[in-house]
GUFIZA-539503 format. One record per residue (C-alpha): residue number from 1; chain; y, z, x. Coordinates in Angstrom, 3 decimals. Layout:
! GUFIZA-539503
(zake NUM, A, (Y, Z, X))
...
//
This chain:
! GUFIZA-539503
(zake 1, A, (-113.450, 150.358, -203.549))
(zake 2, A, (-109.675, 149.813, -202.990))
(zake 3, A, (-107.078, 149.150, -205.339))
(zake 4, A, (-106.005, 146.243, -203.751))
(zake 5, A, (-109.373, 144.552, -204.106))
(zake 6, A, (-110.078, 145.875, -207.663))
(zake 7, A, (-106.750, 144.407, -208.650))
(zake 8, A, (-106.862, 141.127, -206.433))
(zake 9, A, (-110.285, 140.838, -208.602))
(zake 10, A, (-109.244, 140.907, -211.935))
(zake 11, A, (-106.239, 138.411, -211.599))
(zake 12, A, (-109.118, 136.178, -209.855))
(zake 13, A, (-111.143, 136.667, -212.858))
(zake 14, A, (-108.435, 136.053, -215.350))
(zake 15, A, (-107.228, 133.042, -213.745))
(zake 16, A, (-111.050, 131.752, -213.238))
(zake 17, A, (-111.920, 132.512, -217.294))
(zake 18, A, (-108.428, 130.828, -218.218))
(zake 19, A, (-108.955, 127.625, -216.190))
(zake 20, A, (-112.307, 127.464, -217.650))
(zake 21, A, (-111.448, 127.666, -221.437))
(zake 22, A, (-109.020, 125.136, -221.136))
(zake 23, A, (-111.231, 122.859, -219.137))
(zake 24, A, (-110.281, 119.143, -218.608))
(zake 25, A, (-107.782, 118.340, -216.263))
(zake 26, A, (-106.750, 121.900, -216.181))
(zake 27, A, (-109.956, 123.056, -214.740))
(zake 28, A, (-109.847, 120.298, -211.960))
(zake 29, A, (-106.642, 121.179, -210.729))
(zake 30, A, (-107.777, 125.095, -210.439))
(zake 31, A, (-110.811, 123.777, -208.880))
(zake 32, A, (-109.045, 121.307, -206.429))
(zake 33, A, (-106.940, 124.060, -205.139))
(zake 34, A, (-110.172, 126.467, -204.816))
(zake 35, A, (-111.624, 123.116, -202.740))
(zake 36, A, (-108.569, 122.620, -201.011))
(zake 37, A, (-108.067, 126.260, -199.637))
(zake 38, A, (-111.758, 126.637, -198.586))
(zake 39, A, (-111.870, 123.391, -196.925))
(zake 40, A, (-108.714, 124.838, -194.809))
(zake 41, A, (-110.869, 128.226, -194.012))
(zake 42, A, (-113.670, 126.065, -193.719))
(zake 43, A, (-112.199, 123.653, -191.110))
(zake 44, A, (-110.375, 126.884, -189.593))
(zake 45, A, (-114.086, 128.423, -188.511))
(zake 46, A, (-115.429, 124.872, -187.338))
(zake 47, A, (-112.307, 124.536, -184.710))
(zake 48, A, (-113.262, 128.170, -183.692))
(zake 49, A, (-116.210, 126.742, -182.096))
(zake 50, A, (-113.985, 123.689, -180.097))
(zake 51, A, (-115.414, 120.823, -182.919))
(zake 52, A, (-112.533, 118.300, -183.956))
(zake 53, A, (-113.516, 117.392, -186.908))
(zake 54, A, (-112.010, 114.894, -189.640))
(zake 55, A, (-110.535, 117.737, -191.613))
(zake 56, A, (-107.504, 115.776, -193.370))
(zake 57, A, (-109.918, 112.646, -194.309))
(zake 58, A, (-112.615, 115.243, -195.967))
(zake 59, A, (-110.473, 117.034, -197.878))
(zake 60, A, (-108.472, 114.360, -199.278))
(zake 61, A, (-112.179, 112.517, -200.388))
(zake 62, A, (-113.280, 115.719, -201.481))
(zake 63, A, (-110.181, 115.941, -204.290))
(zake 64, A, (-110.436, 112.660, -204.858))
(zake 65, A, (-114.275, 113.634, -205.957))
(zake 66, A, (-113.002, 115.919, -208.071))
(zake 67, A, (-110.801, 113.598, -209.867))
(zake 68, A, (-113.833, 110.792, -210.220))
(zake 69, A, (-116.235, 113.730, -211.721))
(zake 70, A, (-113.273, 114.130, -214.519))
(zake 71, A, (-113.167, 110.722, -215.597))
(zake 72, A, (-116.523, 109.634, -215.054))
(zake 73, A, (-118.814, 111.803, -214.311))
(zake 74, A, (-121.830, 109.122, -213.464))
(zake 75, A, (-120.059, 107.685, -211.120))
(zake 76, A, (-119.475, 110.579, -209.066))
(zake 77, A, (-123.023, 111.012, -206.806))
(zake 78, A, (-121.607, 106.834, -205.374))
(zake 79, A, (-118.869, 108.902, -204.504))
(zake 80, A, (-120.524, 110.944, -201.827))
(zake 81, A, (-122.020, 108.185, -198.891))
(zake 82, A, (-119.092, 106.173, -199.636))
(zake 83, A, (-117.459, 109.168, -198.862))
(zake 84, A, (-119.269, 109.674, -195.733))
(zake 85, A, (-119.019, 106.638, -194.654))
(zake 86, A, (-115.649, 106.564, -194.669))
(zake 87, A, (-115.548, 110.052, -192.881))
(zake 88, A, (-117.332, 108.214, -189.838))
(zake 89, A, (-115.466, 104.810, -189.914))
(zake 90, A, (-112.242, 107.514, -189.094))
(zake 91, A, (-113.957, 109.211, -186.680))
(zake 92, A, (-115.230, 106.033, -184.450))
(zake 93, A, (-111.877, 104.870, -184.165))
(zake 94, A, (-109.748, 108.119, -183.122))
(zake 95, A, (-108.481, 107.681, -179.245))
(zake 96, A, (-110.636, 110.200, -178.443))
(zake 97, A, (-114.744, 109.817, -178.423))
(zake 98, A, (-116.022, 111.695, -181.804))
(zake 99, A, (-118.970, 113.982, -181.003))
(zake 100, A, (-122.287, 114.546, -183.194))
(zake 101, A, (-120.606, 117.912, -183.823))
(zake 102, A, (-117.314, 116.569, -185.214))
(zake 103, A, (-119.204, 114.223, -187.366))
(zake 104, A, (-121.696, 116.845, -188.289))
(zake 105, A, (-118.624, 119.689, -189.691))
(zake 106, A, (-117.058, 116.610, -191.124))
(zake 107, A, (-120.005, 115.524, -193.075))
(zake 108, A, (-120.702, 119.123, -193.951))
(zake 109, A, (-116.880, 120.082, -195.002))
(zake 110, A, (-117.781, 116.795, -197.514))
(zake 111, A, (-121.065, 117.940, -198.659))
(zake 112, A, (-120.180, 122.142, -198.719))
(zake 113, A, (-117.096, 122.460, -199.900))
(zake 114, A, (-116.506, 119.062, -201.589))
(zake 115, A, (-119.545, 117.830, -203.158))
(zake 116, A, (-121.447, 121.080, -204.170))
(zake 117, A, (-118.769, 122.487, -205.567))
(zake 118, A, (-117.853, 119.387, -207.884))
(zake 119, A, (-120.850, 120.321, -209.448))
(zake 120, A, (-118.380, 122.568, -211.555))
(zake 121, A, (-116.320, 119.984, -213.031))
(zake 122, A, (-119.409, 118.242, -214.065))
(zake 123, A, (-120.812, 121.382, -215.721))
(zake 124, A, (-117.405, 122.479, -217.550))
(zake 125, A, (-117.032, 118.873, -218.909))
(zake 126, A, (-120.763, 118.621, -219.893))
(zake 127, A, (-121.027, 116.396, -223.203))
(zake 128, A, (-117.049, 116.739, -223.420))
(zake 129, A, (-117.030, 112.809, -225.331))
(zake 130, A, (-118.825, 115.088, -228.447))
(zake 131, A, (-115.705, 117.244, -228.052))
(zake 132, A, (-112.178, 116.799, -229.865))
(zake 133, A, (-109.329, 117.652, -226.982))
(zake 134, A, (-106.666, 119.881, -228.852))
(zake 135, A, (-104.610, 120.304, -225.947))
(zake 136, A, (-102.750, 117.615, -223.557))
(zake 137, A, (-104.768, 116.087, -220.137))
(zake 138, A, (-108.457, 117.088, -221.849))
(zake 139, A, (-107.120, 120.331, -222.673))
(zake 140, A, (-109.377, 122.688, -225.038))
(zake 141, A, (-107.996, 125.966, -227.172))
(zake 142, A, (-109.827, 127.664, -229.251))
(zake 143, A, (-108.854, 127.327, -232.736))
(zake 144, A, (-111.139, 129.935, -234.310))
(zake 145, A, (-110.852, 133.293, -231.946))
(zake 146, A, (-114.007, 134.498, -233.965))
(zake 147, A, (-115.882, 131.978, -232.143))
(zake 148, A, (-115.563, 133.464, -229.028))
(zake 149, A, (-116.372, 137.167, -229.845))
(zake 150, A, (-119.161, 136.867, -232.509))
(zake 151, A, (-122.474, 135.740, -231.245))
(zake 152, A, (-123.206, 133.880, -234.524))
(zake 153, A, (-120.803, 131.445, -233.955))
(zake 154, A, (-120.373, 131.073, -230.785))
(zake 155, A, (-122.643, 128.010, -230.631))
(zake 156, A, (-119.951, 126.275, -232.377))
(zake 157, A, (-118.243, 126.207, -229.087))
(zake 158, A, (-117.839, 123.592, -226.592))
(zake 159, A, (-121.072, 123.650, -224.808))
(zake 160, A, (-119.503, 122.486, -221.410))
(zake 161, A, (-117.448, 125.968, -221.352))
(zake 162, A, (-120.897, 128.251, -222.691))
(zake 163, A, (-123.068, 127.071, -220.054))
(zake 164, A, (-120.349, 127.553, -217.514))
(zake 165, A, (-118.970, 131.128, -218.591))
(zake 166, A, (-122.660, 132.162, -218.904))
(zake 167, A, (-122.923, 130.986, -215.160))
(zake 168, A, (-120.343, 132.934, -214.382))
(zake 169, A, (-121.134, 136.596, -215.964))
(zake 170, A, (-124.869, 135.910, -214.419))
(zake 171, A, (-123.127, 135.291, -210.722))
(zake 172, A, (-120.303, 138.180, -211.624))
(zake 173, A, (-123.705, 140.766, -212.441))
(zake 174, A, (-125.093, 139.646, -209.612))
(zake 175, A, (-122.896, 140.530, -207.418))
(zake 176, A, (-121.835, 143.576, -209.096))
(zake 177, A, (-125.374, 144.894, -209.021))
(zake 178, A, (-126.047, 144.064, -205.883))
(zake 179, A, (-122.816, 145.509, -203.974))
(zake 180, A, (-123.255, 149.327, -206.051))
(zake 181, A, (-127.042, 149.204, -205.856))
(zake 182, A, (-127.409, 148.063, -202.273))
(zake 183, A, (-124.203, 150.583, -201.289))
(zake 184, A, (-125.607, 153.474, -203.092))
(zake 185, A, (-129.651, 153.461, -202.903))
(zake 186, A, (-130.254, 150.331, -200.680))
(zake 187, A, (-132.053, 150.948, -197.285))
(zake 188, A, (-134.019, 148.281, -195.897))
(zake 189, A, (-132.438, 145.352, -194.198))
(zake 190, A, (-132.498, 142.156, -195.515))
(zake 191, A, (-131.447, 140.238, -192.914))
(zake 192, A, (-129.563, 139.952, -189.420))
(zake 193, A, (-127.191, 137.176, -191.092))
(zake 194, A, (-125.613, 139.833, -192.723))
(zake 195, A, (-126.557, 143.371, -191.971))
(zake 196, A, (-125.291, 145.190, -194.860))
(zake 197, A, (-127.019, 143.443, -197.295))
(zake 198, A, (-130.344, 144.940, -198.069))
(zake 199, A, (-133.370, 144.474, -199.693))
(zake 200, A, (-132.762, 146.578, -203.012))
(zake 201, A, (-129.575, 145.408, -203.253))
(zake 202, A, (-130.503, 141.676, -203.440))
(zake 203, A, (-133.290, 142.759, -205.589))
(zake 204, A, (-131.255, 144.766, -208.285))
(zake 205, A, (-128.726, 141.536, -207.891))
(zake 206, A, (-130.936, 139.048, -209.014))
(zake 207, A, (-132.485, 141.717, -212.095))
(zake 208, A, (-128.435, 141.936, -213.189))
(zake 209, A, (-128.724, 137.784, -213.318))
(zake 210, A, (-131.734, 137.696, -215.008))
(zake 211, A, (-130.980, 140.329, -218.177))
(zake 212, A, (-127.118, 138.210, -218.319))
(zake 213, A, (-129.573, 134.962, -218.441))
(zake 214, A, (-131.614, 136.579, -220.773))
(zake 215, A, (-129.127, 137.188, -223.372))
(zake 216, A, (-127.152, 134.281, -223.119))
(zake 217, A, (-130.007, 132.070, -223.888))
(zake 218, A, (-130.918, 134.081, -226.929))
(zake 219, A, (-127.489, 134.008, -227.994))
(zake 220, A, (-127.003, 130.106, -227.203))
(zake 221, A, (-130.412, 129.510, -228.769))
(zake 222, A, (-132.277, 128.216, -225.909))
(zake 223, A, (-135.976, 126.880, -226.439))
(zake 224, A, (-138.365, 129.694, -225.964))
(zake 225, A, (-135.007, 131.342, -224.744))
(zake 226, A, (-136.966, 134.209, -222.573))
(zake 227, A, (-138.939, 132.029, -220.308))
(zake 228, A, (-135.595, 129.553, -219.804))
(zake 229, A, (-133.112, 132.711, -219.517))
(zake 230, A, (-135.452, 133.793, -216.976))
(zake 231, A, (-135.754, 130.712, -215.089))
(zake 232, A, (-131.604, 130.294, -215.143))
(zake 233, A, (-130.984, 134.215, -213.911))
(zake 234, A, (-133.827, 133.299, -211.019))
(zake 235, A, (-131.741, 130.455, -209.955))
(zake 236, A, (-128.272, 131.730, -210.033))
(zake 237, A, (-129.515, 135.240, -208.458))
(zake 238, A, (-131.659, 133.719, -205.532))
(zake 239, A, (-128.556, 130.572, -205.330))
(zake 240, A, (-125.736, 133.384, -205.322))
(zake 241, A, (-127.676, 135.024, -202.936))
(zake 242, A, (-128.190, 131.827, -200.441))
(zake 243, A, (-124.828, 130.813, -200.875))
(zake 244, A, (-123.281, 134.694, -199.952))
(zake 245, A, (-125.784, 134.283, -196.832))
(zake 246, A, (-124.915, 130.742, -195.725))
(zake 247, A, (-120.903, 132.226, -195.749))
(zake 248, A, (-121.953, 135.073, -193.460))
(zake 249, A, (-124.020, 132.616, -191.150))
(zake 250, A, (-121.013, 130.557, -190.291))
(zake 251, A, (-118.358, 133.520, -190.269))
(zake 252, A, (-120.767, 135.092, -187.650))
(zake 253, A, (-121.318, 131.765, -186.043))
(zake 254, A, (-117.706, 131.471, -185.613))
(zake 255, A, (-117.273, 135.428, -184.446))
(zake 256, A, (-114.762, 136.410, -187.233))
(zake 257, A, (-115.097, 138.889, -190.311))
(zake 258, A, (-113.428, 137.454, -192.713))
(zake 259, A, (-113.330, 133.478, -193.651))
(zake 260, A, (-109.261, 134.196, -194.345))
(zake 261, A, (-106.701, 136.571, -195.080))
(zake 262, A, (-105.967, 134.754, -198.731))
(zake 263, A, (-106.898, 137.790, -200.911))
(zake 264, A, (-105.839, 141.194, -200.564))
(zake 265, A, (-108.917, 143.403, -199.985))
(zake 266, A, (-111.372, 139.997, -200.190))
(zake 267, A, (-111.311, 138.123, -197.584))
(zake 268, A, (-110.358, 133.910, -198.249))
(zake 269, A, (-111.470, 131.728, -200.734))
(zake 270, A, (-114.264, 131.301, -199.206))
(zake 271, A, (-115.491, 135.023, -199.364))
(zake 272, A, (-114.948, 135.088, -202.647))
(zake 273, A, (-116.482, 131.953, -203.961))
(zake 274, A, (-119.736, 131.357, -201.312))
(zake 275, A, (-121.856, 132.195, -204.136))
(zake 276, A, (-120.551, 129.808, -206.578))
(zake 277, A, (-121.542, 126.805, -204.164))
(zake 278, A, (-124.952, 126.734, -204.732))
(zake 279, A, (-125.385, 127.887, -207.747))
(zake 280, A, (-123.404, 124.930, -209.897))
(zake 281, A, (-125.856, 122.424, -209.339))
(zake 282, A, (-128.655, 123.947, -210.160))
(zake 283, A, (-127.130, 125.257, -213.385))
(zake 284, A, (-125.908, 121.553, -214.073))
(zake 285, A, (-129.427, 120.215, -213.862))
(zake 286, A, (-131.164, 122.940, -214.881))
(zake 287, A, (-128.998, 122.418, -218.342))
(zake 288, A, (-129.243, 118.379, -218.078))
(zake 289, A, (-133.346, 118.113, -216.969))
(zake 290, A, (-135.023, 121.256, -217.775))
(zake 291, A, (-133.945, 122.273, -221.400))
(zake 292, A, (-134.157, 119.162, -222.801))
(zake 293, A, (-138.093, 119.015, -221.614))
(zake 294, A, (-138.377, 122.569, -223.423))
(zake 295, A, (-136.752, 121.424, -226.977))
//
């Protein structure tokens, strides 16, 4: 693996773990720019193909979805037609005739890179009313460093930022496992999408989610914490998965490698976060529907 992208990684990771401790408005910003930038590489691959879609009106809704998710999370799925909506008004009334196409990347821009990954904000701010700020704009600093690092008391922590680091590690092991296993032992195709991905690979992937899921809900104290860490590390592993795929489908729809040049030795934003889109909602509901049916 090169330097550039083992270094590129870490500062990605550090910046990623820092924005989510703090959470509150902190986290939103990092989040808008991650939504701005892949909206950009986003738009980038849908022009590739001669669409004109209404990238300027998407990605300002899309921020502005971001912001609504912050201060009131319920309000934020009334967002989305209105949203849409609005998307279409601006394209009916451009000079030139709007196409199904340009309404269809539009809509999907809003939806992909907008609306899935909002799902974030929700999660990282989950029951945040329970939770004194002790920082500026929503802000949240540990107090206690103990917290963090001992497992005993680590429940003591907001549970907004648990669910959503545990998200993380399970995505990060993931990915891990399945770039070394699939590299090293992995053999049989898994699909044309994306021809070096393989079989074992996704396979030892999703295992790497499921023993991260594992633990965490033992350590969190999740009711009957093996059957729900198992159910979260299926999700995230088979999401992370789906979303790496989807990425792939339109880079190869669009005839390029890479999504962007953003990252030395990554790729764009978008290479880099495609299997974070799908997996925030799932986790979100997963921790607002699910567990509470278990307890």
């Amino acid at each position: 693996m090169p330097w550039s992208r083992i270094i590129s990684g870490i500062i990605a990771i550090a910046l990623a773990l820092s924005s989510t401790l703090l959470g509150g408005w902190y986290f939103t910003i990092a989040m808008a720019i991650v939504v701005f930038l892949g909206q950009q590489e986003y738009f980038n691959l849908v022009r590739s193909r001669g669409i004109a879609p209404a990238a300027k009106t998407t990605i300002v809704v899309s921020l502005i979805l971001l912001a609504i998710c912050t201060l009131n999370a319920s309000l934020a799925d009334a967002i989305m037609p209105i949203a849409g909506t609005f998307i279409c008004f601006y394209l009916l009334f451009q000079p030139k005739f709007a196409t199904i196409a340009d309404i269809s990347a539009s809509i999907m821009g809003l939806f992909y890179v907008g609306y899935l990954p909002s799902y974030w904000v929700r999660l990282r701010n989950l029951n945040s009313t329970n939770i004194i700020s002790n920082l500026p704009f929503g802000g949240y600093w540990p107090e206690n460093w103990n917290q963090i690092f001992t497992p005993e008391n680590i429940t003591g922590l907001p549970e907004g930022l648990t669910f959503t680091v545990l998200t993380f590690l399970c995505i990060w092991a993931a990915d891990i496992g399945a770039y070394f296993f699939g590299k090293f032992f992995g053999k049989t195709p898994l699909s044309n999408i994306s021809p070096k991905k393989t079989v074992e690979g996704a396979i030892f992937g999703i295992s790497g989610s499921l023993i991260v899921a594992v633990a965490g809900a033992y350590f969190l104290h999740f009711p009957y914490s093996v059957i729900s860490g198992l159910t979260l590390g299926l999700l995230i592993g088979v999401a992370s998965l789906l979303g790496d795929l989807t990425e792939s489908m339109l880079k190869r729809d669009a005839g390029v490698k890479d999504s962007g040049q953003l990252i030395p030795g990554h790729g764009g934003i978008l290479d880099r976060t495609d299997s974070y889109i799908f997996t925030a909602p799932l986790v979100y509901y997963f921790v607002t529907l699910i567990l509470p049916l278990l307890k």
